[in-house]
ChimeraX commands (.cxc) that place a marker at each C-alpha (Angstrom):
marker #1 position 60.84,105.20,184.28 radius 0.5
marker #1 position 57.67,103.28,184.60 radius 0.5
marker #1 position 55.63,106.91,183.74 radius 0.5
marker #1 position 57.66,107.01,180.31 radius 0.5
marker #1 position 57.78,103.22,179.81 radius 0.5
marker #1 position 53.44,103.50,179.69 radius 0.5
marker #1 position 53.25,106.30,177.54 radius 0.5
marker #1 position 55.40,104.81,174.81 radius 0.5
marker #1 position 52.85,101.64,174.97 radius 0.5
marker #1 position 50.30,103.84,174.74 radius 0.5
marker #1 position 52.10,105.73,171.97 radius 0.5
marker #1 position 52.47,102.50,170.27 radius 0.5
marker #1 position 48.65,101.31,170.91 radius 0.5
marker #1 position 47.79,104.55,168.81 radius 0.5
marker #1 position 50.15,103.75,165.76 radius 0.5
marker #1 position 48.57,100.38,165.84 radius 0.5
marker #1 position 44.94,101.28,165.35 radius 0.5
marker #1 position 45.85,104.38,163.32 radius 0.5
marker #1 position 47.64,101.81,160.71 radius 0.5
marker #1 position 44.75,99.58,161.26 radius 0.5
marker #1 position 42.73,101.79,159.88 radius 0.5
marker #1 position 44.67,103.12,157.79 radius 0.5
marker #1 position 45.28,99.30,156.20 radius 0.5
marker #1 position 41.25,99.32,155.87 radius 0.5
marker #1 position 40.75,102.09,153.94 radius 0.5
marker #1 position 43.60,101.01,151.32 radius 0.5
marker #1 position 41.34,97.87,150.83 radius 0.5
marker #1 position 38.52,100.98,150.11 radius 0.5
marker #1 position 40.61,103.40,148.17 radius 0.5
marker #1 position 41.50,100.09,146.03 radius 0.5
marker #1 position 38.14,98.61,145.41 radius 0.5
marker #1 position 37.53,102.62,144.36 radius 0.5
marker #1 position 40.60,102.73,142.21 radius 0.5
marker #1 position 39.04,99.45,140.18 radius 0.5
marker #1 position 35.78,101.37,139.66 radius 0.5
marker #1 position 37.31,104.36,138.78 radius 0.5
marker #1 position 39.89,102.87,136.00 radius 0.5
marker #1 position 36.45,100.99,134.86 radius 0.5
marker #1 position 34.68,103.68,134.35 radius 0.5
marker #1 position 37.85,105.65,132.08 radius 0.5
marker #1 position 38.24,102.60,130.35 radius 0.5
marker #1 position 34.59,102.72,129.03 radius 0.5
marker #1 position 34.93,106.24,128.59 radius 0.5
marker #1 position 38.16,105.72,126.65 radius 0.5
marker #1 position 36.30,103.12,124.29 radius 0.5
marker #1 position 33.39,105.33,123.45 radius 0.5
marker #1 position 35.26,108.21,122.79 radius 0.5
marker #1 position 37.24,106.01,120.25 radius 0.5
marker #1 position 34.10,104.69,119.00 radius 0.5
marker #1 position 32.67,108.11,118.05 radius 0.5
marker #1 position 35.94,109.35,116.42 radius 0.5
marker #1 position 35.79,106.30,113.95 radius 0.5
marker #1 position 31.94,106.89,113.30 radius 0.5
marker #1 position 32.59,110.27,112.91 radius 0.5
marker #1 position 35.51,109.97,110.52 radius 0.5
marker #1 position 33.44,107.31,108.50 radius 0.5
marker link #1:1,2 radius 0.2
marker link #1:2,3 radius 0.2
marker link #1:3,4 radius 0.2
marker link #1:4,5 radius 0.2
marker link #1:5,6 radius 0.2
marker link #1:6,7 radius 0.2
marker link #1:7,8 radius 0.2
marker link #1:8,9 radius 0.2
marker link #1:9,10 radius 0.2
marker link #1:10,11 radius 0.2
marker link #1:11,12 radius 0.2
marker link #1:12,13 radius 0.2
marker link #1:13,14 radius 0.2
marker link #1:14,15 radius 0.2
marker link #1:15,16 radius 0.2
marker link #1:16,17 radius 0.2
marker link #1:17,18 radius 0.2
marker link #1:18,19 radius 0.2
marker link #1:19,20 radius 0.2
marker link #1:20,21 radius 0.2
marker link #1:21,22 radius 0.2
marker link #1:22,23 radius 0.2
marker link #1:23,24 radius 0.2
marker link #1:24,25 radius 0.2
marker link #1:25,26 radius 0.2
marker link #1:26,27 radius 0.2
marker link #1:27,28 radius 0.2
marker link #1:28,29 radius 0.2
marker link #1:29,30 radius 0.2
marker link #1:30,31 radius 0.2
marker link #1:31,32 radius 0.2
marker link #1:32,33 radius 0.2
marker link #1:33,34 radius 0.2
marker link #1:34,35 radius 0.2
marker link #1:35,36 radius 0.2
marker link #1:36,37 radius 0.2
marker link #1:37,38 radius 0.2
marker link #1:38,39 radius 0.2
marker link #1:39,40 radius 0.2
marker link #1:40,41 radius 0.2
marker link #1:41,42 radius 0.2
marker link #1:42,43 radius 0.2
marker link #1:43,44 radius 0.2
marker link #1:44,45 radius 0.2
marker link #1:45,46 radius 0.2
marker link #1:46,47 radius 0.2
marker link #1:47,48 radius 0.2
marker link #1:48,49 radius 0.2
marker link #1:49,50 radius 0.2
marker link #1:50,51 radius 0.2
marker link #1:51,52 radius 0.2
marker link #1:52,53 radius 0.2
marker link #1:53,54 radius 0.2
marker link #1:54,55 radius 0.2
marker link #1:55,56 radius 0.2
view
């Protein structure tokens, strides 16, 4: 009992730091999401701003 009882902590310290880091790199993939909807939102406006200099 005591054999299975320490794996399953163990088992549970793993999950822990896995969603640990997993919780870290959220915080990364959403400062790169910001950047990233940035960077189509400029895109966006010059590609607007080039159809209505081009049509004029």
């Amino acid at each position: 009992m005591s054999q299975k009882n320490q794996d399953r902590k163990q088992m549970q310290k793993k999950i822990q730091v896995k969603y640990r880091k997993t919780k870290q790199q959220q915080k990364e993939d959403k400062d790169v999401n910001k950047i990233a909807i940035v960077i189509v939102n400029i895109c966006a406006v010059l590609a607007i701003l080039v159809l209505i200099l081009y049509y004029y």
